[in-house]
N, C-alpha and C positions, 0 to 999 in steps of 0.2 A: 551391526546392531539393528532390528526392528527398528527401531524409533525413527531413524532415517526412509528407509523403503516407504514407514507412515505417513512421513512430513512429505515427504515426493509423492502420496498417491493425494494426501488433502491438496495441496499445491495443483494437480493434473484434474481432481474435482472442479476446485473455486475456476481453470481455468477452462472448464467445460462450461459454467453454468455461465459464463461473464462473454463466451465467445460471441452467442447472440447478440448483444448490447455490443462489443466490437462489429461486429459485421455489418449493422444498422445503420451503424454511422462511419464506418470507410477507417476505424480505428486499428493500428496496432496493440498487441496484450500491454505493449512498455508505452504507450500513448495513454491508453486505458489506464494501468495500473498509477501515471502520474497523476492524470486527472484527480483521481479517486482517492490517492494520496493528499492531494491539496485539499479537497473538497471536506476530506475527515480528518483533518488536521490541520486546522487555519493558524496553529501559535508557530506551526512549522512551513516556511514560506521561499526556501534556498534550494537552489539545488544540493549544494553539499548537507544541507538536512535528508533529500530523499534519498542521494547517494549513503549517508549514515544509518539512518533509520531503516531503508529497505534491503540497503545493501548490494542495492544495484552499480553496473560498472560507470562512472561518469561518462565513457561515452554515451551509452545508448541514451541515460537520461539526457544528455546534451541533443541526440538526434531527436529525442523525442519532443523535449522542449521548442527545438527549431519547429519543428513540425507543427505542432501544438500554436505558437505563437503567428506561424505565416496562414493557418488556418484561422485566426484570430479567436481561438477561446484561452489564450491567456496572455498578458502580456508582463514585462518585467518594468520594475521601478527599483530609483533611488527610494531611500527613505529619508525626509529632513537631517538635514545633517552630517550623513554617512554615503560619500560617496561610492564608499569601496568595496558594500557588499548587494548586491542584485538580488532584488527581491521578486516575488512571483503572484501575481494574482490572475485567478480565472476571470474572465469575461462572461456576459451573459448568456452567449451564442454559446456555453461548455453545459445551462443550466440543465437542457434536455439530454445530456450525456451522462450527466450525475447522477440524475431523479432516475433513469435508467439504471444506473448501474448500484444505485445504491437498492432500488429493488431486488435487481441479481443478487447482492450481496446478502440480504435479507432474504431471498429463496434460499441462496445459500445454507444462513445459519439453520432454518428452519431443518431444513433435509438431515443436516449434519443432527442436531437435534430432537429428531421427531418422535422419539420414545423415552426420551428424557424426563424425569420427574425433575418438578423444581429442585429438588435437592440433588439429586445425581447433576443436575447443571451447573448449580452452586459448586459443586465439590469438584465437578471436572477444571471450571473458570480458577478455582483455588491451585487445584495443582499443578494447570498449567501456567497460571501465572509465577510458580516457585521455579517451575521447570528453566521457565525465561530467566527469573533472576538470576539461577546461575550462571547459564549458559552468560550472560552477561556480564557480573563478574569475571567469567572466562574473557571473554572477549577486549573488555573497557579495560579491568584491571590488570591483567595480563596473571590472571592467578595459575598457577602453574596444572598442569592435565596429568599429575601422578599422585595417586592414593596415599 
């Protein structure tokens, strides 16, 4: 199916525009993409949220959090209370990795967008956001992949 081959060349884009911002700072892509993860998604703060959410293999985000943590832009806590899930927050020393990367990100959208009329925007954001719902469905509720 196209749709695949498309999501493999945005994915080899976003990871062209964001290498620079790796390279500045001594970052790997799964270093990078944690960061970036926590930074745009503060209600989401576990590693088994990035494992979930991104879909990445626990280990890399494990290696990556080690890495992340001994260079000190993020460190883990308990939360009052709850000994028994690890939480994660950046340091300030990640601030100049973020505001980096969240500009890439934002080159990014622009490029992907630059002939877009506010409504062809509108309408793309619409139907990719149905696209996901399913696919999600698929995935959460285990809804079956036969017509």
């Amino acid at each position: 199916m196209q749709i695949f081959e498309n999501l493999n060349l945005l994915k080899s884009a976003y990871t062209v525009c964001v290498k620079p911002v790796c390279r500045q700072f001594g970052l790997t892509q799964m270093e990078f993409d944690v960061l970036m993860f926590l930074a745009n998604n503060s209600e989401y703060d576990t590693a088994s949220d990035i494992v979930r959410l991104r879909r990445f293999t626990k280990s890399h985000v494990s290696a990556a959090l080690k890495s992340l943590a001994a260079r000190e832009m993020l460190e883990t806590f308990y939360r009052e209370g709850n000994r028994k899930s690890i939480h994660l927050r950046l340091l300030p020393s990640s601030g100049p990795v973020v505001e980096e990367g969240r500009a890439a990100q934002e080159q990014f959208g622009k490029i992907l967008f630059a002939d877009f009329s506010q409504s062809e925007f509108a309408l793309t954001q619409l139907i990719f956001q149905r696209i996901c719902a399913h696919a999600r469905e698929v995935v959460q509720e285990g809804l079956p992949c036969s017509l």
